[in-house]
Jmol script that loads the backbone (N, CA, C; Angstrom):
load data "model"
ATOM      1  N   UNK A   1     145.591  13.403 187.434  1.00  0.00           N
ATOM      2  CA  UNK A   1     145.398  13.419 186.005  1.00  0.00           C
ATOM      3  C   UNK A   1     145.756  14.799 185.475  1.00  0.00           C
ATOM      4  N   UNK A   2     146.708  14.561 184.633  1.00  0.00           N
ATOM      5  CA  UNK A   2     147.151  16.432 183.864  1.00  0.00           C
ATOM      6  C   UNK A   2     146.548  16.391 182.750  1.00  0.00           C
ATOM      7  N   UNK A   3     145.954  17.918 182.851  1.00  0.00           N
ATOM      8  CA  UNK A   3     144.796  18.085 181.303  1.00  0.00           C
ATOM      9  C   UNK A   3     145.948  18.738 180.443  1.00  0.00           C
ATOM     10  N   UNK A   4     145.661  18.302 179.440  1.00  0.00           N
ATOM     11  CA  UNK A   4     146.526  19.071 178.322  1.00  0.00           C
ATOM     12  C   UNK A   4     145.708  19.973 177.658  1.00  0.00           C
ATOM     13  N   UNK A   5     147.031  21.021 177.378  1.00  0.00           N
ATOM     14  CA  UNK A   5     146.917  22.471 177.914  1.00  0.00           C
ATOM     15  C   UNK A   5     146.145  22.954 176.180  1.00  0.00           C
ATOM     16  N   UNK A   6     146.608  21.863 175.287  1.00  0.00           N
ATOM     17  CA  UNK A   6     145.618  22.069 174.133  1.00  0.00           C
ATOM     18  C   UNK A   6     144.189  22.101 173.963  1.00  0.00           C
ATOM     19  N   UNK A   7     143.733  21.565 174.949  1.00  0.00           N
ATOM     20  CA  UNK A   7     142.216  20.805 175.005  1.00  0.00           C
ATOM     21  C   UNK A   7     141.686  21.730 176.357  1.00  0.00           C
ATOM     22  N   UNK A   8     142.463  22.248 177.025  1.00  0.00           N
ATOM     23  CA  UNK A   8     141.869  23.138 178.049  1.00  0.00           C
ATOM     24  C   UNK A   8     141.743  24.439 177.285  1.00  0.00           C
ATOM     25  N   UNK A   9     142.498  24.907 176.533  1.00  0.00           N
ATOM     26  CA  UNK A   9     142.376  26.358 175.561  1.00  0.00           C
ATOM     27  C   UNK A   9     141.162  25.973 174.276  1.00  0.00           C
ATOM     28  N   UNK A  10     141.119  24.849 174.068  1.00  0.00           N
ATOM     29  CA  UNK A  10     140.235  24.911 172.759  1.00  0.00           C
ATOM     30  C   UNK A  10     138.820  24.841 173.259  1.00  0.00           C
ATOM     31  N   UNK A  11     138.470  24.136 174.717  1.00  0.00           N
ATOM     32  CA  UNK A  11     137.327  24.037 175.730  1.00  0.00           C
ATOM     33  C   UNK A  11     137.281  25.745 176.093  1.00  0.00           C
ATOM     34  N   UNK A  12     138.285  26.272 176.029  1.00  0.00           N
ATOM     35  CA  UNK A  12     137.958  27.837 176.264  1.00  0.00           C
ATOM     36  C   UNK A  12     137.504  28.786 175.441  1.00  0.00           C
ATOM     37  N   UNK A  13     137.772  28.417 174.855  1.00  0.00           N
ATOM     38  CA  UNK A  13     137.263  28.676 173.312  1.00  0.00           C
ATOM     39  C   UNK A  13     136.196  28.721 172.760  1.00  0.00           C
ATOM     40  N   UNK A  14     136.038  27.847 173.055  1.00  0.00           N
ATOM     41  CA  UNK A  14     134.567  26.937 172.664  1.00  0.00           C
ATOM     42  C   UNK A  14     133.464  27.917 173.791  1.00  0.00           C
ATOM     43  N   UNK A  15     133.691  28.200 174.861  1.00  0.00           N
ATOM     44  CA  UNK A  15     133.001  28.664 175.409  1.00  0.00           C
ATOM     45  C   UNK A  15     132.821  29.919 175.219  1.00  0.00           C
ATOM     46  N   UNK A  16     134.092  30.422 175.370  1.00  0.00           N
ATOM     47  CA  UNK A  16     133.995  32.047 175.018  1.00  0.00           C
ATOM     48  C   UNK A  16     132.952  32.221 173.384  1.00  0.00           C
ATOM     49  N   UNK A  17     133.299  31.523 172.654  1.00  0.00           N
ATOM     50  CA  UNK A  17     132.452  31.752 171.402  1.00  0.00           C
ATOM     51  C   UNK A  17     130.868  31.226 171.851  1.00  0.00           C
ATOM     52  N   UNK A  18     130.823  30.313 172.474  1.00  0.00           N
ATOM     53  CA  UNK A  18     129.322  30.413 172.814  1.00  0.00           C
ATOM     54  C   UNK A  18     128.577  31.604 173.570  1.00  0.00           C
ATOM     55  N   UNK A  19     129.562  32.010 175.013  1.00  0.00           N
ATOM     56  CA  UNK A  19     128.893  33.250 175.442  1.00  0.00           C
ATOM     57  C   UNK A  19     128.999  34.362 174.335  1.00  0.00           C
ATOM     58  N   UNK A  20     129.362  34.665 173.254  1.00  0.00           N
ATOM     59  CA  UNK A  20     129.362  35.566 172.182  1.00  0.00           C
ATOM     60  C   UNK A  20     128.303  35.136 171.334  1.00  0.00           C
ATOM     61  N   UNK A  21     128.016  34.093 171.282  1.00  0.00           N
ATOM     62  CA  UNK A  21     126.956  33.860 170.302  1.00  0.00           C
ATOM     63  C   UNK A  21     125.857  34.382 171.386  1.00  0.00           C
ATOM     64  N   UNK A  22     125.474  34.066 172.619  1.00  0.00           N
ATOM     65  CA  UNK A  22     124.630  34.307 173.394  1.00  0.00           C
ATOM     66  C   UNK A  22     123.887  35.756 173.948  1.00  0.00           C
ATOM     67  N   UNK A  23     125.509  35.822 173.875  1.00  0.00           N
ATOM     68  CA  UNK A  23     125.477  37.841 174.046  1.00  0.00           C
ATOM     69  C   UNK A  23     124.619  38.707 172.439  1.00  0.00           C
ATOM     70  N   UNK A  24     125.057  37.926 171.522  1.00  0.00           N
ATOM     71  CA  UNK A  24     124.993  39.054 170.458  1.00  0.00           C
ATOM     72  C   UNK A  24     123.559  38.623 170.084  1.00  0.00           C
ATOM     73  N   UNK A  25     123.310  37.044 170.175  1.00  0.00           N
ATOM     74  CA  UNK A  25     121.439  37.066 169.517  1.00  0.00           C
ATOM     75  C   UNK A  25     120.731  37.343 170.395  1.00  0.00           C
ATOM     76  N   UNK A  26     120.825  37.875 172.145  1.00  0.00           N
ATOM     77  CA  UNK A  26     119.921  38.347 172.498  1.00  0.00           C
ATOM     78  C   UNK A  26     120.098  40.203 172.175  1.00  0.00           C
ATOM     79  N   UNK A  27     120.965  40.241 172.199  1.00  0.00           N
ATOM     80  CA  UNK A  27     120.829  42.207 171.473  1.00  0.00           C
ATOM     81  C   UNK A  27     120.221  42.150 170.224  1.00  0.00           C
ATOM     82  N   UNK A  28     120.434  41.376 169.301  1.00  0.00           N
ATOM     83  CA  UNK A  28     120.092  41.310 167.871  1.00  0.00           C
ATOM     84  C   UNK A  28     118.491  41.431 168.824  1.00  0.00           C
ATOM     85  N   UNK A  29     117.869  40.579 169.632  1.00  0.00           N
ATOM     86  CA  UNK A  29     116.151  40.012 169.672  1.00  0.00           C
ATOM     87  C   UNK A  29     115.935  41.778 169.748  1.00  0.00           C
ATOM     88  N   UNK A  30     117.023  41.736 171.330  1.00  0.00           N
ATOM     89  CA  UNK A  30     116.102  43.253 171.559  1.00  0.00           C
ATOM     90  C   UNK A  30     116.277  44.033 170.582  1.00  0.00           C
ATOM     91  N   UNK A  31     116.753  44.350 169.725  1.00  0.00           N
ATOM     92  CA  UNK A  31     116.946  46.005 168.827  1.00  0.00           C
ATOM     93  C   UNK A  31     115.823  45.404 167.699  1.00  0.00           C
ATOM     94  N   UNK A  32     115.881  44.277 167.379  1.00  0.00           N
ATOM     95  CA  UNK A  32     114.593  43.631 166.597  1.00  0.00           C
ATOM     96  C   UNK A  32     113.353  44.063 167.705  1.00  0.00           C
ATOM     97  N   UNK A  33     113.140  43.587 168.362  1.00  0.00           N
ATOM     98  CA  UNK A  33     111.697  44.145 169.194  1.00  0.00           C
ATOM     99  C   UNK A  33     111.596  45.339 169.054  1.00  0.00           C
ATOM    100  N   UNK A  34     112.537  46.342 169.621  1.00  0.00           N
ATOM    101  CA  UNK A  34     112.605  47.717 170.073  1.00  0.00           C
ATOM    102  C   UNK A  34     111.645  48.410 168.190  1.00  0.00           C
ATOM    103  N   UNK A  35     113.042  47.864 167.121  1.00  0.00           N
ATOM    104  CA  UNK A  35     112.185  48.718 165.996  1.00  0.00           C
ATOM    105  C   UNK A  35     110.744  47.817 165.539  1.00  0.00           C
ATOM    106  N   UNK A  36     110.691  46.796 166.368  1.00  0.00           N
ATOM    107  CA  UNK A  36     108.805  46.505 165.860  1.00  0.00           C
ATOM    108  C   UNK A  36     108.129  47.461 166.406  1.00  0.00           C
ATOM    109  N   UNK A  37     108.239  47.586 167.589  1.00  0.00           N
ATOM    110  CA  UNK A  37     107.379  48.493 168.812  1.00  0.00           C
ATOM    111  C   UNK A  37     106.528  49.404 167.833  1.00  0.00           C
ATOM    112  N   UNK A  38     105.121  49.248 168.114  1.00  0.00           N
ATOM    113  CA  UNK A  38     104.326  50.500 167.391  1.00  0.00           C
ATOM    114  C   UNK A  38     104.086  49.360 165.315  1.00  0.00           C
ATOM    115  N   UNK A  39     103.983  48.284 165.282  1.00  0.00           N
ATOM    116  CA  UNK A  39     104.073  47.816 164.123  1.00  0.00           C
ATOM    117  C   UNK A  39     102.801  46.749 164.771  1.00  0.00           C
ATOM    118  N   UNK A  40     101.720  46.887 163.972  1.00  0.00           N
ATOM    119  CA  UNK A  40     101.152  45.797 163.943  1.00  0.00           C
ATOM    120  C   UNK A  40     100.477  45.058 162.406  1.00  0.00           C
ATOM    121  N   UNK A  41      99.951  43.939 162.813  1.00  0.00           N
ATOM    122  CA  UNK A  41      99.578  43.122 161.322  1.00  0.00           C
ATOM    123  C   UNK A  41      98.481  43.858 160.804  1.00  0.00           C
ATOM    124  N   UNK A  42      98.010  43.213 159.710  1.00  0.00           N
ATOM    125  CA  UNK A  42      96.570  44.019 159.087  1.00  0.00           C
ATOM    126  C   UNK A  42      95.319  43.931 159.575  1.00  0.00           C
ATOM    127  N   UNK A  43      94.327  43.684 159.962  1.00  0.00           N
ATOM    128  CA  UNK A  43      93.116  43.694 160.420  1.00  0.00           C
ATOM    129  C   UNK A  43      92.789  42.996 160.112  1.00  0.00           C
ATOM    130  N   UNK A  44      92.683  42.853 158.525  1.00  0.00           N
ATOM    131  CA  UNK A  44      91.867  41.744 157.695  1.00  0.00           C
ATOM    132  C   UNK A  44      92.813  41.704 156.698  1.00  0.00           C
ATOM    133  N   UNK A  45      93.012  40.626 155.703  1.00  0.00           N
ATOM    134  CA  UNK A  45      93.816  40.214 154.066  1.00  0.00           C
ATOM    135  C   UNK A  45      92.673  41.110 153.609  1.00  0.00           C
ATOM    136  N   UNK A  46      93.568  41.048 152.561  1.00  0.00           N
ATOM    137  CA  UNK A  46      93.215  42.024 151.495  1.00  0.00           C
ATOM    138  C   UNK A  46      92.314  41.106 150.368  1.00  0.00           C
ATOM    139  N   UNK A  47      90.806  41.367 149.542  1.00  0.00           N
ATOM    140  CA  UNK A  47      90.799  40.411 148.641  1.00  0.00           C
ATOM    141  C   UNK A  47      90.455  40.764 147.460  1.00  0.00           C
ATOM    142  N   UNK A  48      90.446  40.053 146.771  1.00  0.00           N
ATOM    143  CA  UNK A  48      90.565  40.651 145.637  1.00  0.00           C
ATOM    144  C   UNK A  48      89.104  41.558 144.729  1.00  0.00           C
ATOM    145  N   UNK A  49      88.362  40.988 145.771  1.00  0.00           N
ATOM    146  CA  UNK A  49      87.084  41.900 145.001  1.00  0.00           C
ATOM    147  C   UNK A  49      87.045  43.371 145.923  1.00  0.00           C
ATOM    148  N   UNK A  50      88.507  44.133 146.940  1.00  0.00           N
ATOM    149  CA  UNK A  50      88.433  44.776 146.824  1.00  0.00           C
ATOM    150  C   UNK A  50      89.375  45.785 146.131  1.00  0.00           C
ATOM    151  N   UNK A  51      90.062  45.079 145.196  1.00  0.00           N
ATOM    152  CA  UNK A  51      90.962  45.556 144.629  1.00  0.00           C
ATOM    153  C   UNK A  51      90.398  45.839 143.125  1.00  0.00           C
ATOM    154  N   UNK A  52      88.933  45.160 142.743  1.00  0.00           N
ATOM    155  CA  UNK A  52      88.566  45.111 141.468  1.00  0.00           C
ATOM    156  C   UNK A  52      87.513  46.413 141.852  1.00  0.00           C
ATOM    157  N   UNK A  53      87.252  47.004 142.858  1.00  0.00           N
ATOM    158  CA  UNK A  53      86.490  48.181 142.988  1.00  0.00           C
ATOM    159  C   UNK A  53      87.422  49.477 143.129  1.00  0.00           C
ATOM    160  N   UNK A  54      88.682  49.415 143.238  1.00  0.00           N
ATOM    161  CA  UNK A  54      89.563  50.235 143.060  1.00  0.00           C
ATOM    162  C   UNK A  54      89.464  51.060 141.627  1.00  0.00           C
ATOM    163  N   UNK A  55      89.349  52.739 141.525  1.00  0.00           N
ATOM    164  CA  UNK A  55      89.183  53.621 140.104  1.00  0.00           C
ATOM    165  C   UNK A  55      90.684  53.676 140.036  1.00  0.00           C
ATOM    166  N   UNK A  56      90.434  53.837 138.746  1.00  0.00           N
ATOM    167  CA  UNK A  56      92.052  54.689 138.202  1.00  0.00           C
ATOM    168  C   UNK A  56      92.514  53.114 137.491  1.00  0.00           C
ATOM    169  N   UNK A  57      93.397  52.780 136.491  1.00  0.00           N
ATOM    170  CA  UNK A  57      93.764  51.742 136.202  1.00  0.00           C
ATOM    171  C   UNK A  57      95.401  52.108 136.075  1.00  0.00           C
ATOM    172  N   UNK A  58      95.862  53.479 136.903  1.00  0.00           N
ATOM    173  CA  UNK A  58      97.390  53.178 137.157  1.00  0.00           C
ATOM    174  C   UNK A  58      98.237  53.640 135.969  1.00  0.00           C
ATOM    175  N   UNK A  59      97.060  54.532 134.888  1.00  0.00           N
ATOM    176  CA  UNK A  59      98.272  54.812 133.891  1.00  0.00           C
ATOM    177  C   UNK A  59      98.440  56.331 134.688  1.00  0.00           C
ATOM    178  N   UNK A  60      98.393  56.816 135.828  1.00  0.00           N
ATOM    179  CA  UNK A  60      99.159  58.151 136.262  1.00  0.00           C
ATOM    180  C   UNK A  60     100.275  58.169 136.471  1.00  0.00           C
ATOM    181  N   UNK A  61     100.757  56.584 136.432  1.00  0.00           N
ATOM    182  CA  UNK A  61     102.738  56.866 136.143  1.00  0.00           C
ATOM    183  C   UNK A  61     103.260  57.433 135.203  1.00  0.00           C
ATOM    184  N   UNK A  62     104.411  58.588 135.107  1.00  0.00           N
ATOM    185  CA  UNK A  62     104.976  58.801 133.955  1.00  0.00           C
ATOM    186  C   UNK A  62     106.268  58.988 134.266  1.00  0.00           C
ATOM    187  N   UNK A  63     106.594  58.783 133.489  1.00  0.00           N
ATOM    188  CA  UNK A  63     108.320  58.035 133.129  1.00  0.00           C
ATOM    189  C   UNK A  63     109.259  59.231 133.177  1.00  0.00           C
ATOM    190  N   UNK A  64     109.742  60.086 133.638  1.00  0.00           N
ATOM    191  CA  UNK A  64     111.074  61.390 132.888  1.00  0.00           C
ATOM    192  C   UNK A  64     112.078  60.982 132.547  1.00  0.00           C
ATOM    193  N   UNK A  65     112.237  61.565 131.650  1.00  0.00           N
ATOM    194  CA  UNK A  65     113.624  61.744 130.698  1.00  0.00           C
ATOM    195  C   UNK A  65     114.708  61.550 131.217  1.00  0.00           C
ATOM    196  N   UNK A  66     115.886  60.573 131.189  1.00  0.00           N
ATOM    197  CA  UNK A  66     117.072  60.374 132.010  1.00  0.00           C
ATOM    198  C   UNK A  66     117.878  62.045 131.919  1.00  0.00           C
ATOM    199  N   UNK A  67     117.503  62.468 130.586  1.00  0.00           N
ATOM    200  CA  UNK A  67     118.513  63.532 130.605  1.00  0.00           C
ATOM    201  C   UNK A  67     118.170  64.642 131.646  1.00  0.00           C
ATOM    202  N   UNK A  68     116.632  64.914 131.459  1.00  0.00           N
ATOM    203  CA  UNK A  68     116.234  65.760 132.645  1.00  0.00           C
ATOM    204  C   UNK A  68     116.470  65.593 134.141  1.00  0.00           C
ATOM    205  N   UNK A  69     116.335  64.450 134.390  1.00  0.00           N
ATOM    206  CA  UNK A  69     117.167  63.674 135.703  1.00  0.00           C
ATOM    207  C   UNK A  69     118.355  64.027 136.076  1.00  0.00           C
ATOM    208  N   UNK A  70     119.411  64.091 135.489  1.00  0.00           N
ATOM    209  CA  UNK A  70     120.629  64.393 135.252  1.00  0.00           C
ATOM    210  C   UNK A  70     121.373  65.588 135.458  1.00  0.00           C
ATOM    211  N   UNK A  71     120.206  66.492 134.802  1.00  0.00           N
ATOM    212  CA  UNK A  71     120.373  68.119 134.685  1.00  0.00           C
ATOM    213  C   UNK A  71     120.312  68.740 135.831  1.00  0.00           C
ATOM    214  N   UNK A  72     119.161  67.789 136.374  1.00  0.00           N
ATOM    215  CA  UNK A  72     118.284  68.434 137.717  1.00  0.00           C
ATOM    216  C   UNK A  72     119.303  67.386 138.380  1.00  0.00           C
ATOM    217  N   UNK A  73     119.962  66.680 138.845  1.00  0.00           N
ATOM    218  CA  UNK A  73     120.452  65.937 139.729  1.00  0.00           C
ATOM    219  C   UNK A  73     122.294  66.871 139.667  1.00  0.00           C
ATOM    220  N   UNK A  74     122.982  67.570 138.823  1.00  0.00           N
ATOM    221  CA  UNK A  74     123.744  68.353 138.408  1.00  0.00           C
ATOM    222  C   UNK A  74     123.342  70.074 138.831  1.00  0.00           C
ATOM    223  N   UNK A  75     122.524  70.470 138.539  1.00  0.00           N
ATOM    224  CA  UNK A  75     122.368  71.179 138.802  1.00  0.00           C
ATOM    225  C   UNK A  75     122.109  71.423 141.254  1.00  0.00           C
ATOM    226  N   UNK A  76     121.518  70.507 141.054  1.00  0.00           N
ATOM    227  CA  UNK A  76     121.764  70.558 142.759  1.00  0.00           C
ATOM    228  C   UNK A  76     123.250  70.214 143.126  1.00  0.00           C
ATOM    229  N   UNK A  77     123.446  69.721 142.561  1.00  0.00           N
ATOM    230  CA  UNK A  77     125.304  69.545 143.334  1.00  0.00           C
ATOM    231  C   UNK A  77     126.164  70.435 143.291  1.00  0.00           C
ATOM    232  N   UNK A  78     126.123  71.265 141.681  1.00  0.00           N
ATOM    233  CA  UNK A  78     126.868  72.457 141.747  1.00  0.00           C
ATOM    234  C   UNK A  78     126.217  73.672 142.429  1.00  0.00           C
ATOM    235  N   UNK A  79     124.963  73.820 142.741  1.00  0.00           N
ATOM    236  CA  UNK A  79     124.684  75.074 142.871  1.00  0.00           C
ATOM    237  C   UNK A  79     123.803  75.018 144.068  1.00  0.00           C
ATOM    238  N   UNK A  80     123.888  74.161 144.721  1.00  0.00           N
ATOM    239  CA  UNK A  80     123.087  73.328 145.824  1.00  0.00           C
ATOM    240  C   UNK A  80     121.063  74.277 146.159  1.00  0.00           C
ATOM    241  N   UNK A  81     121.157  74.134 144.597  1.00  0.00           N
ATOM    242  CA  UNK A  81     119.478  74.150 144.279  1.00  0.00           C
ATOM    243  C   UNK A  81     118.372  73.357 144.244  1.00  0.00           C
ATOM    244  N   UNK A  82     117.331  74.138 144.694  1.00  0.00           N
ATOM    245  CA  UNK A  82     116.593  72.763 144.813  1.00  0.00           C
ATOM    246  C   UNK A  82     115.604  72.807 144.024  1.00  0.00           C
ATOM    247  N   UNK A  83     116.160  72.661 142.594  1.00  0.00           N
ATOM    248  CA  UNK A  83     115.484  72.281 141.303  1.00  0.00           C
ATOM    249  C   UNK A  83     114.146  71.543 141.142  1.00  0.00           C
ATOM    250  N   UNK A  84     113.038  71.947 140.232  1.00  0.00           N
ATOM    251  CA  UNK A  84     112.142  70.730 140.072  1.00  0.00           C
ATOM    252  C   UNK A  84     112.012  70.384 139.113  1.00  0.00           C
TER     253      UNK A  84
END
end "model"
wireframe off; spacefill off
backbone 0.3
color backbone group
């Protein structure tokens, strides 16, 4: 019986792309494990009656001026200062 030589290359194929799929999602697992290492879950959820004993109600955000941003983001590039 002669295999044709189309169906023996596309069976090669087929394989080679599977050992590539095989090869690359177990590196993907490990470099995924490797940067969990040292990561764990929370202890306990969080609920909400301890979030209603939390001080401060969050207006210590404040907003700056795009232009001041700008000045100070300009000024470090030309003069490589480290502006505040």
């Amino acid at each position: 019986m002669k295999i044709n030589p189309a169906i023996a290359f596309t069976l090669i194929l087929l394989a080679a792309m599977v050992g590539a799929g095989i090869v690359s999602s177990s590196w993907g697992y490990a470099l995924g494990r490797q940067a969990l290492t040292g990561v764990r879950q929370p202890e306990a959820r969080p609920s909400s009656a301890s979030t209603a004993n939390r001080s401060g109600s969050g207006s210590d955000f404040v907003l700056m001026k795009e232009d001041d941003i700008l000045k100070d983001v300009k000024a470090r590039i030309e003069g490589g200062l480290e502006a505040e």
